[in-house]
C-alpha positions as CSV (number, residue, x, y, z in Angstrom):
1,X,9.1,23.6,4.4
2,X,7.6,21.1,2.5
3,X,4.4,22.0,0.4
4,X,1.6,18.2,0.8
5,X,-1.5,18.2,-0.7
6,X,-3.6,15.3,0.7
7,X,-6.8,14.1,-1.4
8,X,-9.3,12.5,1.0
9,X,-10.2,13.3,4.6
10,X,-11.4,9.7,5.6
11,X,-9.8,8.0,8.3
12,X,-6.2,7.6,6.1
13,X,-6.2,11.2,5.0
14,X,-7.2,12.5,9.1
15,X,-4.7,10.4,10.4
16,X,-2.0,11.1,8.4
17,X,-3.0,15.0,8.9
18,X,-2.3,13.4,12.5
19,X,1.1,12.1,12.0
20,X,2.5,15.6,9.8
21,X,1.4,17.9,12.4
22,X,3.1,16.5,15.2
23,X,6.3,17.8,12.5
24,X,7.1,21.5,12.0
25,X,8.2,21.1,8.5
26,X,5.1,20.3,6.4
27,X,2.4,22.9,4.9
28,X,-0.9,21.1,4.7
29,X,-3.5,21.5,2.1
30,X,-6.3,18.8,2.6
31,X,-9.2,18.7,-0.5
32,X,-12.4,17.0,0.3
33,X,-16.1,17.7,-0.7
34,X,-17.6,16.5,2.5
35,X,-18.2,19.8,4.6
36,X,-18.8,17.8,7.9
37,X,-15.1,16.4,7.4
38,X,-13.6,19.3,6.5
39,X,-14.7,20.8,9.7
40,X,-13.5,18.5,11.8
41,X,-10.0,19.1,10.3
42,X,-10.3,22.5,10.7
43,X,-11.4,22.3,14.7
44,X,-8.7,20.2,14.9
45,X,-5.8,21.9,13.1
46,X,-6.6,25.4,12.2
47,X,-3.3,25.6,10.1
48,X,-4.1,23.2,7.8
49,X,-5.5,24.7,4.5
50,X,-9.1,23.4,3.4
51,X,-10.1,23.4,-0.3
52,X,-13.7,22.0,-0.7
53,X,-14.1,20.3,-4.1
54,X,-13.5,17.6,-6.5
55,X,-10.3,16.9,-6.7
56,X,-10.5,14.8,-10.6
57,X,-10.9,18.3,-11.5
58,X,-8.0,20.5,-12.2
59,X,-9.3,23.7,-11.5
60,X,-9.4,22.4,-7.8
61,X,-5.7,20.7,-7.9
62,X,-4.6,24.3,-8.6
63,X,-6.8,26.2,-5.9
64,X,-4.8,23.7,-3.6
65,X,-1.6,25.3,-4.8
66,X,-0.4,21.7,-6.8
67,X,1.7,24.1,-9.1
68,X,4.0,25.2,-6.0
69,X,3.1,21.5,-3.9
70,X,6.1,19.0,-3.3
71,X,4.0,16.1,-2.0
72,X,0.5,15.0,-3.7
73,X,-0.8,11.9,-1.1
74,X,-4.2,11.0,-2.6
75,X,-6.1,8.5,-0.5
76,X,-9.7,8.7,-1.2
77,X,-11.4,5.4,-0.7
78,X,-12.6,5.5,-4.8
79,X,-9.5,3.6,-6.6
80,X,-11.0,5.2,-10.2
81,X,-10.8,8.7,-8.4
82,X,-7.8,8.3,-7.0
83,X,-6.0,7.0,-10.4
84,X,-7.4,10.0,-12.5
85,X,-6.6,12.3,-10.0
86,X,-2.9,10.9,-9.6
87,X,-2.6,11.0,-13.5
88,X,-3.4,14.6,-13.5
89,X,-0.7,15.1,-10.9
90,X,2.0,14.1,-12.9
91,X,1.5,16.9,-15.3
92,X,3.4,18.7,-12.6
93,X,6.5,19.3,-11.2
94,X,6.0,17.7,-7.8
95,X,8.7,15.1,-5.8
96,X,6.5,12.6,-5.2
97,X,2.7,11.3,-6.2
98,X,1.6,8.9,-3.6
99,X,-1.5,7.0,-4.5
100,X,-4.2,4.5,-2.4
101,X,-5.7,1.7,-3.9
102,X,-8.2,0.1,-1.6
103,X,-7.6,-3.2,-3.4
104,X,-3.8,-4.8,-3.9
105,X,-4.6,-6.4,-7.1
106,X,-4.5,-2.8,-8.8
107,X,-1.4,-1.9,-8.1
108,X,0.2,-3.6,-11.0
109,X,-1.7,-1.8,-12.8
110,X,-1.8,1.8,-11.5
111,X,2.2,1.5,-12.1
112,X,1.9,0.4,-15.5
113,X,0.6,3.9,-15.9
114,X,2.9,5.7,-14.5
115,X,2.2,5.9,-10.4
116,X,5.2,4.0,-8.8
117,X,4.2,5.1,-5.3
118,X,1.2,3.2,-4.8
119,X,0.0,2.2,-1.7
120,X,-2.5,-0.3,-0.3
121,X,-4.5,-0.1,3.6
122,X,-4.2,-4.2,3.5
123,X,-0.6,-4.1,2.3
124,X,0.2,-1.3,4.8
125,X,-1.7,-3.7,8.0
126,X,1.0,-6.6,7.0
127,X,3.5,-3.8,8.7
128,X,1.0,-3.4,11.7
129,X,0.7,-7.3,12.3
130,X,4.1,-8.2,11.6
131,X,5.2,-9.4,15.3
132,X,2.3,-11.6,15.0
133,X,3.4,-13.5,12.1
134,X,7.1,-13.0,11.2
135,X,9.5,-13.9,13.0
136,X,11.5,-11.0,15.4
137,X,14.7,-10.9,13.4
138,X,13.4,-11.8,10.0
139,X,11.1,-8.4,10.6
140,X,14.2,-6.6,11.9
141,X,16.0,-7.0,9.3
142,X,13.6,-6.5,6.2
143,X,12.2,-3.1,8.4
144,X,16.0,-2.2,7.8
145,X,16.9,-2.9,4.6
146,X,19.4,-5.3,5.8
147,X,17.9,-8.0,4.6
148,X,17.4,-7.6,0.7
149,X,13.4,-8.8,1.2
150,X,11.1,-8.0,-1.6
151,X,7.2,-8.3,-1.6
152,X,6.2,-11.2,-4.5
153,X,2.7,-12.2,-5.7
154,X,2.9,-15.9,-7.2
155,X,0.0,-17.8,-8.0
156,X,-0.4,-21.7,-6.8
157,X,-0.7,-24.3,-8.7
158,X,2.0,-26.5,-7.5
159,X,0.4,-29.5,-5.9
160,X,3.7,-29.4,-2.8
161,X,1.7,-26.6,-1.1
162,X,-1.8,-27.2,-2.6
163,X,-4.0,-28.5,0.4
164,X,-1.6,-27.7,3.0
165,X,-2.2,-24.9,5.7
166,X,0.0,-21.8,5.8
167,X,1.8,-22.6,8.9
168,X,3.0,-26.3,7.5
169,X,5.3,-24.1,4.4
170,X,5.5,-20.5,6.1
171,X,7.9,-19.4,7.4
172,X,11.2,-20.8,6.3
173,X,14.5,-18.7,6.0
174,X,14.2,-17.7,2.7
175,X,10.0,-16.6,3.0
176,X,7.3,-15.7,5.0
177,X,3.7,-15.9,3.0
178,X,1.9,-12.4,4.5
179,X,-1.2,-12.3,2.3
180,X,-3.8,-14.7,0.2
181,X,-5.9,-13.6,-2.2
182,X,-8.8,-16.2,-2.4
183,X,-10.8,-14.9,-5.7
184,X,-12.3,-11.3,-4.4
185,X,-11.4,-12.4,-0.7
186,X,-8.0,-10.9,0.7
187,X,-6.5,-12.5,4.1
188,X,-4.1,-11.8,6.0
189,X,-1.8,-14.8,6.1
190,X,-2.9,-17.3,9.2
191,X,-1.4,-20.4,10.0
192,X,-5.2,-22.1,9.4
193,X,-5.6,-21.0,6.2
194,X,-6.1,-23.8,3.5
195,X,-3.3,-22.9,-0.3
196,X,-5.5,-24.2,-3.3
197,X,-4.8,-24.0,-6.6
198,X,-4.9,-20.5,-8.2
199,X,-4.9,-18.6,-4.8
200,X,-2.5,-15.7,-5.1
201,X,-0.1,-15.1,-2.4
202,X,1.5,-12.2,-1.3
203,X,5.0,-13.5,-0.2
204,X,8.4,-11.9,1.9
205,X,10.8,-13.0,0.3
206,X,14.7,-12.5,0.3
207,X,15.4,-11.5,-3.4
208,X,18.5,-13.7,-3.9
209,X,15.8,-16.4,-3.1
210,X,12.9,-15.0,-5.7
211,X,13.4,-17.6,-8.6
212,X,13.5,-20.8,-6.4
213,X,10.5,-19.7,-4.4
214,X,8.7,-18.5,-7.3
215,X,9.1,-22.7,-8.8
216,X,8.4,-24.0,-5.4
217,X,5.0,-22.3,-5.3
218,X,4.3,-22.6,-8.9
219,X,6.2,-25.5,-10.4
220,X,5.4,-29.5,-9.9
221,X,9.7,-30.1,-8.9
222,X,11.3,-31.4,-5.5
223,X,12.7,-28.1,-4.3
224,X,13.5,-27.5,-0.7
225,X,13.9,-24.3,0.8
């Protein structure tokens, strides 16, 4: 039986709550401070364990048994909660601390200190969308793992793809381009959608192909992939 502790009852936290309990081989301990939601839970699965409070504060990480937990999933919708919180959880022996950010752009940084599984809701909707804009067997086989595929962020500045729409470069058989970050804005990747210079794009890419992708976004060279 495996001891989770999930940090947030919003609509990730309930629906992973969703997911475990159609399992027989997870103990549930959800910790919000919103009673209405923790009531909900409860009607729904009266097994799962409810701790009202703040979970920044580690008096209430250890009311929800985190000194005994295997699994800490902390998925509030506040990225500063949710990094604090996630720092305090490594002070313990746990298997895995599994951390939201509701932004992509801070999950460099929430590894940097220490939180390598790190999760994002618009990273996580590239999965949901993926027969829509990668091809059937390129998704096949990066689902797998057959594949070798990594997830790249490279900024554009080289003027090959500057100006042109997504579907003119994406996808080849080496890439697929599945997010832009214009600025604050984060898209999903659609054909329409215009590269300029210093967009950030979140790219599929087959890691024996990384280093010649990575100069045809980024370097002013006659590469063809």
């Amino acid at each position: 039986m495996q001891n989770v502790i999930i940090v947030g009852g919003g609509r990730v936290g309930i629906h992973l709550i969703d997911k475990l309990k159609k399992r027989s081989d997870y103990n549930i301990t959800l910790i919000d401070y919103h009673k209405d939601i923790l009531d909900i839970v409860k009607s729904k699965h009266d097994d799962v364990n409810i701790i009202k409070g703040d979970a920044t504060k580690i008096e209430v990480l250890k009311k929800a048994g985190i000194e005994n937990a295997n699994i800490i999933v902390i998925a509030t919708s506040i990225d500063e909660a949710n990094l604090l919180i996630g720092i305090n959880s490594q002070k313990y022996n746990l298997d895995k601390v599994i951390t939201r950010t509701t932004n992509p752009e801070h999950i460099k940084m929430f590894k940097k200190l220490g939180l390598n599984e790190v999760v994002s809701p618009e990273l996580v909707a590239c999965s949901d969308i993926e027969k829509k804009i990668i091809p059937q067997n390129m998704s096949e086989i990066a689902m797998m793992g057959k594949g070798d595929f990594e997830l790249v962020d490279f900024t554009v500045k080289s003027n090959k793809v500057i100006g042109k729409p997504i579907g003119k470069i994406s996808p080849t058989k080496n890439f697929i381009i599945v997010m832009c970050h214009k600025g604050d804005e984060v898209l999903i990747a659609e054909d329409y959608i215009i590269l300029e210079k210093g967009d950030i794009i979140s790219v599929l890419v087959k890691t024996s192909a990384i280093k010649k992708t990575k100069k045809y976004f980024t370097k002013n060279s006659i590469i063809h992939l």
